[in-house]
C-alpha positions as CSV (number, residue, x, y, z in Angstrom):
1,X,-115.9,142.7,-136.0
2,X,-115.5,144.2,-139.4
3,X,-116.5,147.5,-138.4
4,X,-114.3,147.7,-135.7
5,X,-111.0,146.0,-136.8
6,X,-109.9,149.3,-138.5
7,X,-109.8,151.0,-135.6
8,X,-107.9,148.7,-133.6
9,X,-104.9,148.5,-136.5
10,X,-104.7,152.1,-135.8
11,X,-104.1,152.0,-132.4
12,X,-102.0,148.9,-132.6
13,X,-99.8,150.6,-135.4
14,X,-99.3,153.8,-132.9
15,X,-98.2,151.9,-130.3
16,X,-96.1,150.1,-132.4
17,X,-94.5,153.2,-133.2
18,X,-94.4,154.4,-129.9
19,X,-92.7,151.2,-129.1
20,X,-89.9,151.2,-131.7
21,X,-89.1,154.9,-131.3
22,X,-88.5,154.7,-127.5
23,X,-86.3,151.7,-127.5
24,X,-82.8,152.9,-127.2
25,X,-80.6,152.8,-130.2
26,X,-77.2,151.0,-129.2
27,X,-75.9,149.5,-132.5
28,X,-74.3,152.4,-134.9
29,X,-74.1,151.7,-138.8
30,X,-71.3,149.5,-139.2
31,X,-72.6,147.0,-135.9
32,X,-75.6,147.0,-138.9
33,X,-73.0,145.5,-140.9
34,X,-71.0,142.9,-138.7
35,X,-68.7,145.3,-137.0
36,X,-69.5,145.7,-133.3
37,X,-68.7,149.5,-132.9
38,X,-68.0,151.2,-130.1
39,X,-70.4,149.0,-127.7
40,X,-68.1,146.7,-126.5
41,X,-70.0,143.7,-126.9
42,X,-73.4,142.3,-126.9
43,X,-75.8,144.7,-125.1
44,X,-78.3,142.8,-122.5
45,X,-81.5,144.7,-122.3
46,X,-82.8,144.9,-118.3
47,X,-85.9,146.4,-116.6
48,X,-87.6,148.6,-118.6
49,X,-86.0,148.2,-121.3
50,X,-86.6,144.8,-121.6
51,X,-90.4,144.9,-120.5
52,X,-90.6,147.4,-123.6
53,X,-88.7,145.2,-125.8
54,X,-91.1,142.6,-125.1
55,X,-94.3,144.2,-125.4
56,X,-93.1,145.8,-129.1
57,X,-92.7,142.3,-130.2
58,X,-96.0,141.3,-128.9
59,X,-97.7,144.8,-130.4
60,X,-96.3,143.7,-133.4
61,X,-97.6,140.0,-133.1
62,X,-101.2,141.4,-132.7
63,X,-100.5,144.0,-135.4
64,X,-99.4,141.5,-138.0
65,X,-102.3,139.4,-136.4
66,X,-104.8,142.2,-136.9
67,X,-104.0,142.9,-140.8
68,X,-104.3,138.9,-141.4
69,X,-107.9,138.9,-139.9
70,X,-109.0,142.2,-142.0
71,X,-107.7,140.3,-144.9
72,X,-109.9,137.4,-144.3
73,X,-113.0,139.5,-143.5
74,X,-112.7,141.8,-146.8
């Protein structure tokens, strides 16, 4: 398992990427801040967007996962 758990954080951490960079980006700098921009409101993520949404936070489970295991093996 040892051997192998390397390889898996690297794909888990590219898919993580993937994940985060094709999520669409609807809050601007100052909705960072409090302010809610130009969006109106609260944005509701649906169908696609929402099945990504969900498996980033689920890559990134098993990511942090992942790194915890390979620090208790080492």
């Amino acid at each position: 398992m040892a051997q192998i758990l390397p390889y898996i954080q690297i794909i888990l951490s590219l898919l993580l990427i993937a994940g985060v960079l094709l999520q669409r980006s609807e809050a601007s700098l100052g909705s960072a801040f409090g302010g809610d921009g130009s969006t109106g409101g609260r944005f509701m993520r649906r169908g696609m967007e929402k099945i990504l949404f969900n498996s980033t936070v689920v890559i990134a489970i098993l990511f942090a996962l992942s790194a915890f295991a390979s620090l208790l093996l080492n």
